[in-house]
N, C-alpha and C positions, 0 to 999 in steps of 0.2 A: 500265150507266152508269159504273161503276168501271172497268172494263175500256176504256172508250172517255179517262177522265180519264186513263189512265195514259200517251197515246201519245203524249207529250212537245208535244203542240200546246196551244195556245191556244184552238180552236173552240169552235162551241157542244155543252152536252150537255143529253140530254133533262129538264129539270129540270121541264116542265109534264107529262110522261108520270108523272116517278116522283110529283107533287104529289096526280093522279091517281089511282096507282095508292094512297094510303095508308089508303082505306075500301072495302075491297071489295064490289063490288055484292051485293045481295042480304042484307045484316046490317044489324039495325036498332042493335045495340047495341055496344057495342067487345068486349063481353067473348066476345063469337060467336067473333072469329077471333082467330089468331095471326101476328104480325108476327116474324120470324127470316131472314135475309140466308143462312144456312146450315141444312144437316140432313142424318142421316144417307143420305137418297138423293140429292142434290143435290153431295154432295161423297166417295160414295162410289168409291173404285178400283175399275174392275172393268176385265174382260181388257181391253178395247179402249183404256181409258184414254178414252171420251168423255163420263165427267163434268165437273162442274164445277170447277174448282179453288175453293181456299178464299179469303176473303173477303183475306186479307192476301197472298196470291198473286197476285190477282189486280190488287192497287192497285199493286204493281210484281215483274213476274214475273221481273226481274232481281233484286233484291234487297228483298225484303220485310219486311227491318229499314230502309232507307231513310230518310230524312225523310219522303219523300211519302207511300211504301210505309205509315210511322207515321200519320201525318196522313191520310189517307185510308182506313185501315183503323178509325180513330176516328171517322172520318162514318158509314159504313156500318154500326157496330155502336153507335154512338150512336142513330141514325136509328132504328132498331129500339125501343129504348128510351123514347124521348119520344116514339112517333107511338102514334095508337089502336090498340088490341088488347092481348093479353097478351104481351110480350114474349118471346122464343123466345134463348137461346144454345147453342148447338152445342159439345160438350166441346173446350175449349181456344180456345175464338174468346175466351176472357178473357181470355186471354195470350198472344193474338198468333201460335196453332199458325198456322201454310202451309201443313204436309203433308195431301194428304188422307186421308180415312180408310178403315177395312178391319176385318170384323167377321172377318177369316181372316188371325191374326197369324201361322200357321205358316207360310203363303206372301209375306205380306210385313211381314216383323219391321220393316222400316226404316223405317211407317206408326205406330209407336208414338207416343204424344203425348210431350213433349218437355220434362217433365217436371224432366229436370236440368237443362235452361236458366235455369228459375225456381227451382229449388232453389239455385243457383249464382248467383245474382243477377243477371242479365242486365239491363242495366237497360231496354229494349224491354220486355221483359217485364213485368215489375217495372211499367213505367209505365203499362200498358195496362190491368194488372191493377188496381192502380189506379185509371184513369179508369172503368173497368166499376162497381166499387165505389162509387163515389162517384155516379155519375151512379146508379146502381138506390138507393142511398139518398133522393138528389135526388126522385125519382119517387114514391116511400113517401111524402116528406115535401110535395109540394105535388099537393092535388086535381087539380088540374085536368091535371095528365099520365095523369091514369087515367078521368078523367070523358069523358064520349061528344061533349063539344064540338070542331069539325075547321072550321076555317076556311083553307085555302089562299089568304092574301093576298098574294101574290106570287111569281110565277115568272117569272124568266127567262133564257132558254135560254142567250143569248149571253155574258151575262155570270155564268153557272155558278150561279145565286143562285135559294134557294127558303125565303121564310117561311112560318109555319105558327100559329094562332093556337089554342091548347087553353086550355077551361073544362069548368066544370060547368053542365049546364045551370040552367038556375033561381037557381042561388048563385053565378056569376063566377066567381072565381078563376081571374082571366087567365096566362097564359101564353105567349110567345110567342117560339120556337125561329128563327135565322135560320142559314142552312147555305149555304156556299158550297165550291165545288170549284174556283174561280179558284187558279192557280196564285200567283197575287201578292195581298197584302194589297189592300184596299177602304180608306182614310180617312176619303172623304167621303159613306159612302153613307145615302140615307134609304130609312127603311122608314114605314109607317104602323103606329100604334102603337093600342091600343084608349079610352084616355085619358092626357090631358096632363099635367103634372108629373114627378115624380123616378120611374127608374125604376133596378130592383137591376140587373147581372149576375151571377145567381146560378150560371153554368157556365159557363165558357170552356173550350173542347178544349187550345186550345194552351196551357195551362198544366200539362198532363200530356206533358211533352219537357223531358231531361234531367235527370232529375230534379221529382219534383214539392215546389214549385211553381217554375214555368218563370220564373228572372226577367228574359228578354228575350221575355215572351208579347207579343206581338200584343191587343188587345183595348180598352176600354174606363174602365181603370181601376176595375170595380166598381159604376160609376153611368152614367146616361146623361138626359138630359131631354127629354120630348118638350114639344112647342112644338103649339101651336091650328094646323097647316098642315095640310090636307087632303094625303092621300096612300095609296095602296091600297086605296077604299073606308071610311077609318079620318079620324072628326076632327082627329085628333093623328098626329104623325111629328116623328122623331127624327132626326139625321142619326149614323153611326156607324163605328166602325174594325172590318173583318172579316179575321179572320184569312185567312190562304190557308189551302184544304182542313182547312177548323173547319167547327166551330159555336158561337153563343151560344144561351144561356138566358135569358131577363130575365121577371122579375114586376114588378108598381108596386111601388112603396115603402108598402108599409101607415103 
């Protein structure tokens, strides 16, 4: 899906395949499997060179520091993060490595992770690292990104947009992730919301660019309200400003 965002069009991408794909059949519980976008076979060099490239390579295989290259390498390892399972990061997908990897540094030294980028302050780096941080603290700190609740209330293809509804079972603690790969900002878009009144934005992606915090981010200002309108199966819905190639977080307002 990354690979297909990256080929400068507009079209649609499979956003009801990856909604899908984020409980794997056959696990009752989240804590069975593991969610990770990389890993050492997946991204390993070997002679033929037909693995896979890496997650930031792959969101623009022209230059993977990019805007988009950034922003789209923050969906895909955010994604990992807030959906069920135990999140999986692959050494250096924190900061943004490209290169792939090689458990045989004698033959290819120039696979080494990239270590003085982020020593040297890059600030790509520096930001990614960053959003990793933040967002795995985010996770620690609200149940329900860990609890086995998965509601995919909205996908759709054409318009690059996939929300995602996590609780606990039994005790709530709503949650609800909205991820878009649209090349252009969303204004006015509505989602269905799980109840009505004040809601947080407690993560914007696009506030980790240029520096954090971004202050030309795309987003919501913080708050958003949902309203009594029926929308996604949900009593409540919101209408909302979506970043290009983000995501939000939002919980209610306790």
């Amino acid at each position: 899906m990354i690979s297909q965002a990256n080929n400068g069009l507009n079209g649609p991408l499979p956003m009801t395949a990856l909604g899908d794909s984020l409980w794997p059949t056959g696990f009752q519980f989240s804590y069975q499997f593991v969610q990770g976008p990389e890993n050492h076979d997946l991204v390993l060099r070997d002679s033929d060179n037909s693995r896979e490239q890496r997650i930031a390579r792959l969101s623009d295989p022209a230059d993977p520091r990019s805007l988009m290259g950034r922003r789209r390498s923050r969906v895909a390892t955010g994604l990992g993060l807030v959906a069920p399972g135990i999140p999986m990061l692959f050494m250096g997908q924190e900061f943004l490595e490209d290169k792939q990897w090689s458990d045989n540094l004698a033959w290819k030294p120039e696979l080494r992770l990239f270590w003085a980028g982020l020593e040297a302050g890059d600030p790509a780096m520096l930001d990614h690292l960053r959003f990793c941080q933040d967002l795995i603290q985010l996770r620690r700190r609200l149940p329900g990104l860990r609890g086995d609740g998965l509601q995919v209330s909205h996908c759709h293809d054409s318009n690059r947009v996939l929300v995602i509804h996590r609780w606990v079972p039994g005790s709530g603690q709503d949650v609800v992730i909205v991820i878009s790969l649209a090349n252009t900002p969303y204004h006015t878009y509505r989602i269905g919301l799980p109840q009505a009144g004040q809601w947080r934005e407690v993560f914007n992606s696009d506030a980790y660019e240029n520096g954090f915090p971004n202050p030309h981010a795309v987003g919501n200002g913080g708050h958003v309200w949902a309203e009594e309108s029926i929308a996604h199966g949900f009593l409540a819905s919101a209408v909302l400003t979506l970043p290009a190639n983000g995501f939000l977080v939002l919980t209610p307002e306790s």
